[in-house]
C-alpha positions in Angstrom: 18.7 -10.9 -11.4 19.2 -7.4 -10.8 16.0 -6.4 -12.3 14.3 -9.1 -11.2 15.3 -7.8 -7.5 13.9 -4.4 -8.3 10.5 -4.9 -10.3 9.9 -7.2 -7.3 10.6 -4.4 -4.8 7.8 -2.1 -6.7 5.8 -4.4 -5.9 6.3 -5.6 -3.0 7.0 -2.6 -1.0 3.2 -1.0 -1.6 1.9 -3.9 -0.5 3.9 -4.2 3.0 2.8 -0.8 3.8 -0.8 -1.6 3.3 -0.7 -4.6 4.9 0.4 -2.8 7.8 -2.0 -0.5 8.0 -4.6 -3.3 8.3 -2.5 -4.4 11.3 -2.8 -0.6 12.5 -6.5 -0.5 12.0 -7.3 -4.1 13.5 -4.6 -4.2 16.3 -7.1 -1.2 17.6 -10.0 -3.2 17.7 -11.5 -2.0 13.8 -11.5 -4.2 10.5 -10.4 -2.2 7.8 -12.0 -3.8 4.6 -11.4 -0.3 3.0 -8.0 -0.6 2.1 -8.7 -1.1 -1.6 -11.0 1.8 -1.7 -8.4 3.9 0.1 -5.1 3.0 -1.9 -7.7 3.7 -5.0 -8.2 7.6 -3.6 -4.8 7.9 -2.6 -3.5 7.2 -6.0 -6.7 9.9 -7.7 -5.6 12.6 -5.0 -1.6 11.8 -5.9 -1.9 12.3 -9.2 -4.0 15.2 -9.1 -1.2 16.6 -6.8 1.0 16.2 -9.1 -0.7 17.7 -12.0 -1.4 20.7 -9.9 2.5 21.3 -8.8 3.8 20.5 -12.1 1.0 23.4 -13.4 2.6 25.5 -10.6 6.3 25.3 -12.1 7.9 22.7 -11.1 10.5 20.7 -13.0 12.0 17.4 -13.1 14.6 18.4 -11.2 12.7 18.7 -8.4 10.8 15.9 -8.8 12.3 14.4 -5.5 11.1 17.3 -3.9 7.2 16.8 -5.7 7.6 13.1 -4.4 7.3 13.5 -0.5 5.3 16.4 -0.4 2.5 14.5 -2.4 3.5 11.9 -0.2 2.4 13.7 2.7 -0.4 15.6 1.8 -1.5 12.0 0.1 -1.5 10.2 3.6 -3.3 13.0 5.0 -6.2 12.7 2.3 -6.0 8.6 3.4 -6.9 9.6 7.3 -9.7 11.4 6.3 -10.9 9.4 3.8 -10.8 6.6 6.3 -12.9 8.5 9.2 -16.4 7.6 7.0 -15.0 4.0 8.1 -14.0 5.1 11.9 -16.9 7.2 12.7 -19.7 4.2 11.2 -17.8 1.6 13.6 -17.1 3.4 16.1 -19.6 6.3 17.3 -22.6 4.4 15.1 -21.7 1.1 15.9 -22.2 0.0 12.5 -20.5 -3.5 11.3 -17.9 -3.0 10.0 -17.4 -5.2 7.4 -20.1 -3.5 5.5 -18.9 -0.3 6.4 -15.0 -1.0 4.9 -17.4 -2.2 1.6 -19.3 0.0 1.3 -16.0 2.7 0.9 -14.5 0.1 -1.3 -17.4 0.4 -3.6 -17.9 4.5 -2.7 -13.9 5.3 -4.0 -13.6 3.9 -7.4 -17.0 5.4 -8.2 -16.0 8.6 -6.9 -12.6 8.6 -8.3 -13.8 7.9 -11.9 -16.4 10.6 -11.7 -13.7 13.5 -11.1 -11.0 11.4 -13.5 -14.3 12.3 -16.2 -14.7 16.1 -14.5 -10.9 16.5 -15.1 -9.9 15.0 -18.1 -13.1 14.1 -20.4 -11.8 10.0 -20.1 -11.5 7.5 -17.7 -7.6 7.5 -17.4 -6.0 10.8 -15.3 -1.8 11.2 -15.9 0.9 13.4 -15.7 0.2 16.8 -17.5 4.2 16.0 -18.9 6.9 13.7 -18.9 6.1 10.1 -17.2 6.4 8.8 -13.3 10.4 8.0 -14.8 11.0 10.7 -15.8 9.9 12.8 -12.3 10.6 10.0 -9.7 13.3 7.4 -10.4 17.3 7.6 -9.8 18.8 7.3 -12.7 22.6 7.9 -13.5 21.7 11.3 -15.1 20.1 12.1 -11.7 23.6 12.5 -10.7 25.3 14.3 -13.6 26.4 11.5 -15.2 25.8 9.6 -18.7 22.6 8.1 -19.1 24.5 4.4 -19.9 26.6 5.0 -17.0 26.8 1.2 -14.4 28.2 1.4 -10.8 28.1 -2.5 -10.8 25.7 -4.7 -10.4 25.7 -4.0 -6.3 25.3 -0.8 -6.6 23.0 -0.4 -9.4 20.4 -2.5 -7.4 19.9 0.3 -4.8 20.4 3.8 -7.0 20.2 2.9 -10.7 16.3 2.9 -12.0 15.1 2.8 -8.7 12.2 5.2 -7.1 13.2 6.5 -3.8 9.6 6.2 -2.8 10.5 2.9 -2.3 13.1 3.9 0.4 10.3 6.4 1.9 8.0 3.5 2.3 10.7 1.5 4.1 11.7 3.7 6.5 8.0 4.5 7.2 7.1 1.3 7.7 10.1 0.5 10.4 9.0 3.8 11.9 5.1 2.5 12.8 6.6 -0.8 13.2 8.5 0.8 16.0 5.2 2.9 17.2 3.3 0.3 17.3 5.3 -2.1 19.0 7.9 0.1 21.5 5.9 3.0 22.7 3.7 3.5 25.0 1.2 5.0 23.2 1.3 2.0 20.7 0.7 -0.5 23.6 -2.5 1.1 24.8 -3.7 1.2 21.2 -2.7 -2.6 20.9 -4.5 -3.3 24.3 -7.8 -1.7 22.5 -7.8 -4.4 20.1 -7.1 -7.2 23.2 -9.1 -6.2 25.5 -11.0 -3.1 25.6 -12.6 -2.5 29.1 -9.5 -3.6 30.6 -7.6 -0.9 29.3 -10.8 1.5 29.8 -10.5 0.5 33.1 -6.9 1.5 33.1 -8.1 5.4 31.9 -7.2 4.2 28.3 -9.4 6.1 25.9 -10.7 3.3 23.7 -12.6 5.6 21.5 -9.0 7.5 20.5 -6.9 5.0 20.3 -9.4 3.0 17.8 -9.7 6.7 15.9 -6.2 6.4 16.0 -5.6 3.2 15.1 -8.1 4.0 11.8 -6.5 7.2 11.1 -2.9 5.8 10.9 -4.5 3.4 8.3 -5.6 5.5 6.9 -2.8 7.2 6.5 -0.7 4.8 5.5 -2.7 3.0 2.6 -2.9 6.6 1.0 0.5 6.4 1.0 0.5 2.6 -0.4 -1.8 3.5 -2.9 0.2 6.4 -4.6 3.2 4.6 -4.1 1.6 1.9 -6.1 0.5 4.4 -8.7 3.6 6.0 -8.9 6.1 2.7 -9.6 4.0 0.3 -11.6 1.1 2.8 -13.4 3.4 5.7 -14.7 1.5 7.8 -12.2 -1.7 7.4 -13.8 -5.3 6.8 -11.1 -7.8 4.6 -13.3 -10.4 4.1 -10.4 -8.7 0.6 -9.3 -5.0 -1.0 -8.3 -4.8 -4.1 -9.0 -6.9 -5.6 -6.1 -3.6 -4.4 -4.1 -6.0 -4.0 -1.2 -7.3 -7.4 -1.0 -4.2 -9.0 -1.5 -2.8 -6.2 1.6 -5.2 -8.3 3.8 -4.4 -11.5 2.9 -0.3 -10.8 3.3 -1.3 -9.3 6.8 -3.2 -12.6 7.6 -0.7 -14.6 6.3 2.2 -12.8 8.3 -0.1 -12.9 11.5 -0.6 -9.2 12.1 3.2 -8.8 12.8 5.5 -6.7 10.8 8.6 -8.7 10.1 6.5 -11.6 8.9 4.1 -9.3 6.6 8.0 -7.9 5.1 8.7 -11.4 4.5 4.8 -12.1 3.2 5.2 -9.4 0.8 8.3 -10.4 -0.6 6.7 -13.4 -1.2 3.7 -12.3 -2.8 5.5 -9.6 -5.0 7.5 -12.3 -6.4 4.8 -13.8 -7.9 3.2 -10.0 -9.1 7.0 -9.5 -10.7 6.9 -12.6 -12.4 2.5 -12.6 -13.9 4.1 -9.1 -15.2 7.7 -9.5 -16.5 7.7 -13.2 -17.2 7.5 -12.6 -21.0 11.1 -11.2 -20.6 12.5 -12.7 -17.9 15.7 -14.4 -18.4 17.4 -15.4 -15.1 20.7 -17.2 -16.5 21.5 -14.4 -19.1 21.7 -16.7 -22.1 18.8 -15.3 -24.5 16.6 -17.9 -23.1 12.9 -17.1 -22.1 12.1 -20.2 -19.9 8.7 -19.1 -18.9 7.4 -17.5 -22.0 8.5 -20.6 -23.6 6.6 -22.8 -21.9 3.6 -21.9 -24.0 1.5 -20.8 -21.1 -1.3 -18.4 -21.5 -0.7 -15.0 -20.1 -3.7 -15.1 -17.8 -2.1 -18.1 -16.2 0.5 -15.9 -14.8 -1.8 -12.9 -14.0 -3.9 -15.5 -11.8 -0.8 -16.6 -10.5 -0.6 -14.0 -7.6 -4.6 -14.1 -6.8 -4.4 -18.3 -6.8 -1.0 -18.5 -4.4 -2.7 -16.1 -2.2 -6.0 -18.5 -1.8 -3.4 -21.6 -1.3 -1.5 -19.9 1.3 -4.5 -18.5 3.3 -6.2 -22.2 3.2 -2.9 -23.6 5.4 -2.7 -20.6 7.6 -5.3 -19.1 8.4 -6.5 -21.5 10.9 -3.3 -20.7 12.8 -3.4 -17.0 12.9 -3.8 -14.9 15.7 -6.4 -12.1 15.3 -7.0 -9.5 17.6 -9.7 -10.7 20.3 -11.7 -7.1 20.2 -11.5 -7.1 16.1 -14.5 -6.2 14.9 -16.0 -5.8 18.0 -18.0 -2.4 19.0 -17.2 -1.3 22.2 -19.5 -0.5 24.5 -18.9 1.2 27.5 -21.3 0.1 29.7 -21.4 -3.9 28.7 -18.6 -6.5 30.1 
Protein backbone atom coordinates (compact mmCIF):
# COMPACT_ATOMS: atom_id res chain seq x y z
CA UNK A 1 0.00 0.00 0.00
CA UNK A 2 2.88 2.06 0.76
CA UNK A 3 4.14 1.97 -2.73
CA UNK A 4 1.03 2.09 -4.14
CA UNK A 5 0.64 5.57 -2.19
CA UNK A 6 3.90 6.73 -3.63
CA UNK A 7 4.01 5.66 -7.44
CA UNK A 8 0.59 7.29 -7.32
CA UNK A 9 2.01 10.58 -6.01
CA UNK A 10 4.70 10.68 -9.05
CA UNK A 11 2.09 10.80 -10.94
CA UNK A 12 -0.23 12.61 -9.69
CA UNK A 13 1.62 15.46 -8.45
CA UNK A 14 2.91 16.64 -12.21
CA UNK A 15 -0.27 16.55 -13.27
CA UNK A 16 -1.88 18.92 -10.45
CA UNK A 17 0.71 21.45 -11.23
CA UNK A 18 -0.09 21.52 -14.87
CA UNK A 19 -3.54 21.49 -14.44
CA UNK A 20 -3.12 24.47 -12.63
CA UNK A 21 -1.33 26.29 -14.82
CA UNK A 22 -4.29 25.92 -17.36
CA UNK A 23 -6.33 27.47 -14.58
CA UNK A 24 -3.53 30.30 -14.48
CA UNK A 25 -3.58 30.84 -18.15
CA UNK A 26 -7.54 30.62 -18.64
CA UNK A 27 -8.63 32.31 -15.31
CA UNK A 28 -6.82 35.45 -17.33
CA UNK A 29 -8.88 35.29 -20.15
CA UNK A 30 -6.20 32.84 -22.55
CA UNK A 31 -6.67 29.07 -23.50
CA UNK A 32 -3.59 27.39 -23.03
CA UNK A 33 -3.72 24.24 -25.40
CA UNK A 34 0.16 24.32 -25.15
CA UNK A 35 0.66 22.60 -22.14
CA UNK A 36 1.74 19.39 -23.72
CA UNK A 37 4.19 21.22 -25.88
CA UNK A 38 5.44 23.06 -22.84
CA UNK A 39 5.94 20.15 -20.20
CA UNK A 40 7.60 18.47 -23.53
CA UNK A 41 10.41 21.54 -23.49
CA UNK A 42 10.54 21.71 -19.93
CA UNK A 43 11.62 18.12 -19.56
CA UNK A 44 14.44 18.69 -23.00
CA UNK A 45 15.73 21.98 -21.24
CA UNK A 46 15.79 19.92 -17.59
CA UNK A 47 17.76 17.36 -18.70
CA UNK A 48 20.07 19.28 -20.67
CA UNK A 49 20.50 21.23 -17.35
CA UNK A 50 21.44 18.54 -15.78
CA UNK A 51 23.87 17.17 -18.07
CA UNK A 52 25.52 20.46 -18.22
CA UNK A 53 25.97 20.79 -14.10
CA UNK A 54 26.86 17.31 -13.72
CA UNK A 55 29.72 18.11 -16.63
CA UNK A 56 30.48 21.10 -14.37
CA UNK A 57 31.33 18.86 -11.21
CA UNK A 58 28.68 18.18 -9.42
CA UNK A 59 28.01 15.01 -7.41
CA UNK A 60 25.24 13.03 -6.08
CA UNK A 61 25.57 14.53 -3.09
CA UNK A 62 24.42 17.54 -4.23
CA UNK A 63 21.87 16.35 -6.22
CA UNK A 64 19.26 18.22 -4.02
CA UNK A 65 21.01 21.13 -4.62
CA UNK A 66 21.00 20.29 -8.87
CA UNK A 67 17.15 19.58 -8.35
CA UNK A 68 15.79 23.19 -7.59
CA UNK A 69 18.11 25.11 -9.39
CA UNK A 70 17.06 23.21 -12.63
CA UNK A 71 13.82 23.63 -11.25
CA UNK A 72 13.98 27.20 -11.52
CA UNK A 73 15.86 27.98 -14.36
CA UNK A 74 13.36 25.13 -16.01
CA UNK A 75 10.17 27.31 -15.20
CA UNK A 76 11.84 30.21 -16.45
CA UNK A 77 12.58 28.43 -19.94
CA UNK A 78 8.41 27.47 -19.58
CA UNK A 79 7.52 31.45 -19.44
CA UNK A 80 9.32 32.11 -22.34
CA UNK A 81 8.47 29.30 -24.21
CA UNK A 82 4.95 30.17 -23.54
CA UNK A 83 5.13 34.05 -24.81
CA UNK A 84 4.93 32.61 -28.78
CA UNK A 85 1.39 31.58 -27.26
CA UNK A 86 0.75 35.06 -25.25
CA UNK A 87 1.97 37.39 -27.86
CA UNK A 88 -0.23 35.38 -31.04
CA UNK A 89 -3.44 35.88 -28.63
CA UNK A 90 -2.92 38.62 -27.24
CA UNK A 91 -1.13 41.60 -29.34
CA UNK A 92 -2.07 39.50 -32.83
CA UNK A 93 -5.27 38.48 -31.83
CA UNK A 94 -4.81 35.14 -33.22
CA UNK A 95 -7.20 32.21 -31.91
CA UNK A 96 -5.93 30.67 -29.73
CA UNK A 97 -6.72 27.34 -30.00
CA UNK A 98 -4.57 27.09 -33.00
CA UNK A 99 -2.03 29.07 -31.58
CA UNK A 100 -1.62 26.51 -28.23
CA UNK A 101 -1.48 23.72 -31.36
CA UNK A 102 0.46 24.87 -33.19
CA UNK A 103 3.36 25.02 -30.09
CA UNK A 104 2.15 21.55 -29.20
CA UNK A 105 3.23 20.50 -32.64
CA UNK A 106 6.36 23.20 -32.75
CA UNK A 107 8.09 21.50 -29.23
CA UNK A 108 8.38 17.82 -29.82
CA UNK A 109 9.79 18.67 -33.21
CA UNK A 110 12.14 21.04 -31.87
CA UNK A 111 13.06 19.06 -28.98
CA UNK A 112 13.93 15.85 -31.08
CA UNK A 113 15.97 17.91 -33.39
CA UNK A 114 18.51 19.11 -30.58
CA UNK A 115 18.06 15.45 -28.63
CA UNK A 116 19.76 14.34 -32.47
CA UNK A 117 22.30 17.60 -32.28
CA UNK A 118 23.28 16.33 -28.80
CA UNK A 119 23.37 12.92 -28.63
CA UNK A 120 23.32 11.30 -32.29
CA UNK A 121 19.67 9.31 -31.16
CA UNK A 122 16.38 10.11 -30.24
CA UNK A 123 16.59 9.52 -26.45
CA UNK A 124 18.71 12.44 -24.23
CA UNK A 125 19.77 11.14 -20.37
CA UNK A 126 21.84 11.61 -17.65
CA UNK A 127 25.70 11.79 -18.62
CA UNK A 128 25.91 9.34 -15.15
CA UNK A 129 24.10 7.58 -12.64
CA UNK A 130 20.06 7.55 -13.06
CA UNK A 131 17.18 10.26 -11.84
CA UNK A 132 17.48 7.71 -8.30
CA UNK A 133 20.43 7.98 -7.91
CA UNK A 134 20.58 12.17 -8.11
CA UNK A 135 17.08 12.98 -6.84
CA UNK A 136 15.25 10.53 -4.41
CA UNK A 137 15.54 10.13 -0.47
CA UNK A 138 16.75 7.21 0.33
CA UNK A 139 17.97 5.88 3.76
CA UNK A 140 21.69 6.27 2.56
CA UNK A 141 20.71 9.96 1.93
CA UNK A 142 20.89 10.17 5.61
CA UNK A 143 23.94 8.09 6.58
CA UNK A 144 22.32 5.19 7.12
CA UNK A 145 22.08 1.40 5.62
CA UNK A 146 20.69 1.23 2.39
CA UNK A 147 17.92 -1.60 3.87
CA UNK A 148 17.30 0.61 6.72
CA UNK A 149 12.83 1.04 7.45
CA UNK A 150 11.51 3.94 9.73
CA UNK A 151 8.06 2.13 9.47
CA UNK A 152 5.65 2.10 7.19
CA UNK A 153 4.45 5.89 8.26
CA UNK A 154 7.41 7.24 7.87
CA UNK A 155 8.80 5.55 5.01
CA UNK A 156 5.84 6.87 2.93
CA UNK A 157 7.11 10.50 3.13
CA UNK A 158 11.22 10.06 3.16
CA UNK A 159 12.07 6.56 1.97
CA UNK A 160 12.31 6.35 -2.09
CA UNK A 161 10.59 9.45 -2.40
CA UNK A 162 11.70 12.61 -4.74
CA UNK A 163 11.55 15.82 -2.93
CA UNK A 164 10.50 17.35 -6.11
CA UNK A 165 7.41 16.09 -5.23
CA UNK A 166 7.32 18.22 -2.02
CA UNK A 167 8.58 21.35 -4.24
CA UNK A 168 5.65 20.91 -6.50
CA UNK A 169 3.31 20.85 -3.50
CA UNK A 170 4.30 23.67 -1.81
CA UNK A 171 4.31 25.57 -5.25
CA UNK A 172 1.17 24.76 -6.01
CA UNK A 173 -0.39 25.95 -2.51
CA UNK A 174 1.72 29.05 -3.12
CA UNK A 175 -0.17 30.16 -6.71
CA UNK A 176 -3.13 28.59 -5.22
CA UNK A 177 -2.89 31.29 -2.63
CA UNK A 178 -1.83 34.02 -5.43
CA UNK A 179 -4.35 33.36 -7.36
CA UNK A 180 -7.08 33.29 -5.01
CA UNK A 181 -5.99 35.85 -1.78
CA UNK A 182 -4.14 38.61 -3.40
CA UNK A 183 -4.89 41.40 -4.92
CA UNK A 184 -2.99 41.10 -7.75
CA UNK A 185 -4.53 37.61 -8.32
CA UNK A 186 -8.11 39.05 -8.32
CA UNK A 187 -7.54 41.51 -11.01
CA UNK A 188 -5.93 38.82 -13.05
CA UNK A 189 -9.04 36.57 -12.34
CA UNK A 190 -11.37 39.63 -13.25
CA UNK A 191 -9.45 39.62 -16.78
CA UNK A 192 -10.79 36.31 -17.51
CA UNK A 193 -14.61 37.53 -16.11
CA UNK A 194 -14.92 40.47 -17.44
CA UNK A 195 -12.37 42.40 -19.18
CA UNK A 196 -13.58 46.02 -19.84
CA UNK A 197 -14.98 46.06 -16.45
CA UNK A 198 -11.80 45.69 -14.88
CA UNK A 199 -10.14 47.98 -17.76
CA UNK A 200 -12.54 50.32 -16.64
CA UNK A 201 -11.25 49.95 -13.13
CA UNK A 202 -7.41 50.96 -14.54
CA UNK A 203 -6.80 47.12 -14.55
CA UNK A 204 -4.16 46.48 -17.30
CA UNK A 205 -5.82 43.55 -19.18
CA UNK A 206 -3.01 43.22 -21.50
CA UNK A 207 -0.53 42.36 -18.17
CA UNK A 208 -2.38 40.54 -16.36
CA UNK A 209 -3.30 38.10 -19.41
CA UNK A 210 0.79 38.24 -20.05
CA UNK A 211 0.78 37.32 -16.69
CA UNK A 212 -1.57 34.94 -16.37
CA UNK A 213 0.39 33.10 -19.62
CA UNK A 214 3.69 33.58 -18.20
CA UNK A 215 2.86 31.90 -14.80
CA UNK A 216 1.80 28.93 -17.07
CA UNK A 217 4.15 28.92 -18.41
CA UNK A 218 6.09 28.77 -15.77
CA UNK A 219 4.61 26.24 -14.04
CA UNK A 220 4.08 23.45 -16.74
CA UNK A 221 8.01 23.78 -17.22
CA UNK A 222 8.10 22.89 -14.01
CA UNK A 223 5.40 20.00 -14.44
CA UNK A 224 7.09 18.72 -17.29
CA UNK A 225 10.62 18.15 -15.71
CA UNK A 226 9.00 17.06 -12.75
CA UNK A 227 7.45 14.47 -14.81
CA UNK A 228 10.73 13.66 -16.46
CA UNK A 229 12.45 13.44 -13.53
CA UNK A 230 10.06 10.78 -11.34
CA UNK A 231 8.65 8.43 -13.94
CA UNK A 232 11.40 8.70 -17.16
CA UNK A 233 14.83 8.38 -15.16
CA UNK A 234 15.37 11.97 -16.31
CA UNK A 235 15.45 11.17 -19.77
CA UNK A 236 13.38 14.09 -22.63
CA UNK A 237 12.21 11.75 -25.67
CA UNK A 238 10.21 14.61 -27.52
CA UNK A 239 6.73 13.53 -25.60
CA UNK A 240 5.20 12.77 -21.86
CA UNK A 241 2.75 10.74 -21.89
CA UNK A 242 -0.03 13.12 -23.30
CA UNK A 243 0.45 14.53 -19.50
CA UNK A 244 -0.70 17.81 -21.15
CA UNK A 245 -3.97 16.71 -22.44
CA UNK A 246 -4.93 14.83 -19.61
CA UNK A 247 -3.65 18.36 -17.33
CA UNK A 248 -6.74 19.91 -19.16
CA UNK A 249 -9.07 17.52 -18.71
CA UNK A 250 -8.32 17.21 -14.64
CA UNK A 251 -8.62 21.08 -14.68
CA UNK A 252 -12.03 20.74 -16.45
CA UNK A 253 -13.05 18.14 -14.37
CA UNK A 254 -12.04 19.96 -11.06
CA UNK A 255 -13.80 23.20 -12.46
CA UNK A 256 -10.83 25.54 -12.65
CA UNK A 257 -10.40 25.45 -8.81
CA UNK A 258 -7.46 24.14 -7.05
CA UNK A 259 -8.68 21.88 -4.22
CA UNK A 260 -10.90 20.02 -6.65
CA UNK A 261 -8.04 19.66 -9.54
CA UNK A 262 -5.79 18.07 -6.06
CA UNK A 263 -8.49 15.80 -5.70
CA UNK A 264 -8.91 15.35 -9.75
CA UNK A 265 -5.38 14.42 -9.92
CA UNK A 266 -5.37 11.96 -7.35
CA UNK A 267 -7.99 10.50 -9.12
CA UNK A 268 -6.53 10.31 -12.32
CA UNK A 269 -2.97 9.27 -11.12
CA UNK A 270 -4.57 6.36 -9.58
CA UNK A 271 -5.45 4.97 -12.60
CA UNK A 272 -1.71 6.08 -14.35
CA UNK A 273 -0.17 4.07 -11.09
CA UNK A 274 -2.17 1.21 -11.74
CA UNK A 275 -1.90 1.01 -16.35
CA UNK A 276 1.90 1.02 -15.03
CA UNK A 277 2.49 -1.11 -11.85
CA UNK A 278 -0.51 -3.45 -12.14
CA UNK A 279 1.76 -6.36 -13.27
CA UNK A 280 3.13 -6.15 -9.61
CA UNK A 281 0.69 -4.88 -7.70
CA UNK A 282 -0.33 -6.85 -4.75
CA UNK A 283 -2.47 -4.87 -2.25
CA UNK A 284 -3.13 -7.73 0.51
CA UNK A 285 0.59 -8.82 0.68
CA UNK A 286 -0.16 -12.48 0.09
CA UNK A 287 1.87 -13.22 -3.30
CA UNK A 288 -1.26 -12.70 -5.12
CA UNK A 289 -1.26 -10.58 -8.44
CA UNK A 290 -5.13 -9.93 -8.72
CA UNK A 291 -4.93 -7.73 -11.81
CA UNK A 292 -2.20 -9.38 -13.75
CA UNK A 293 -4.16 -12.43 -13.21
CA UNK A 294 -7.03 -11.52 -14.71
CA UNK A 295 -5.52 -12.21 -18.11
CA UNK A 296 -6.11 -8.75 -19.37
CA UNK A 297 -3.98 -7.33 -22.11
CA UNK A 298 -1.56 -4.69 -21.07
CA UNK A 299 -2.97 -2.08 -23.43
CA UNK A 300 -6.23 -2.45 -21.47
CA UNK A 301 -4.63 -0.84 -18.53
CA UNK A 302 -2.51 1.73 -20.56
CA UNK A 303 -6.01 2.97 -22.06
CA UNK A 304 -7.28 2.80 -18.73
CA UNK A 305 -6.30 6.46 -17.80
CA UNK A 306 -7.13 8.02 -21.41
CA UNK A 307 -10.85 6.10 -21.36
CA UNK A 308 -11.75 7.26 -17.47
CA UNK A 309 -10.78 10.62 -18.47
CA UNK A 310 -13.37 10.62 -21.63
CA UNK A 311 -16.13 9.01 -19.12
CA UNK A 312 -15.59 11.58 -16.56
CA UNK A 313 -15.48 14.67 -18.88
CA UNK A 314 -18.89 13.34 -20.70
CA UNK A 315 -20.84 13.73 -17.02
CA UNK A 316 -19.10 16.95 -16.11
CA UNK A 317 -18.37 18.93 -18.40
CA UNK A 318 -21.75 20.27 -18.97
CA UNK A 319 -21.57 21.56 -15.41
CA UNK A 320 -18.37 23.33 -15.38
CA UNK A 321 -17.75 26.80 -14.99
CA UNK A 322 -15.36 28.29 -17.60
CA UNK A 323 -14.10 31.61 -17.44
CA UNK A 324 -16.70 34.06 -19.46
CA UNK A 325 -13.63 36.08 -21.26
CA UNK A 326 -11.74 32.52 -22.16
CA UNK A 327 -10.69 32.60 -25.33
CA UNK A 328 -11.86 35.75 -25.95
CA UNK A 329 -9.41 38.70 -27.61
CA UNK A 330 -9.78 41.71 -25.99
CA UNK A 331 -10.32 44.61 -27.56
CA UNK A 332 -10.16 47.80 -26.22
CA UNK A 333 -12.29 49.81 -28.00
CA UNK A 334 -15.45 47.17 -28.48
CA UNK A 335 -18.17 46.49 -25.43
Amino acid sequence: MVFLIQQTMLYAVPLMLVALAGVCAERSGVINLALEGIMIFGAFMGVVLCRVFIGAGFETEQGMLMMLIVMIIVGLCGAVFSLLLAFSAINLRADQTIGGTALNLLAPALVLFFIYMIAQQNTLGLTKGGAASWFMLRPSTFGLPKDYSWGPIIDLFINKVYPATYVCILIFILVSIFLYKTRTGLRMRSCGENPHAADSLGINVFKMRYLGVCLSGFLAGIGGFTYSMTTANCTSTGEVAGYGFLALAVMIFGNWTPLNIALGSLLFGLFKCIAAIYATLDLNGDGSYLLSDLGLSPYVYRMLPYVITLIVLAFTSKNSRVPKAEGIPYDKSSR
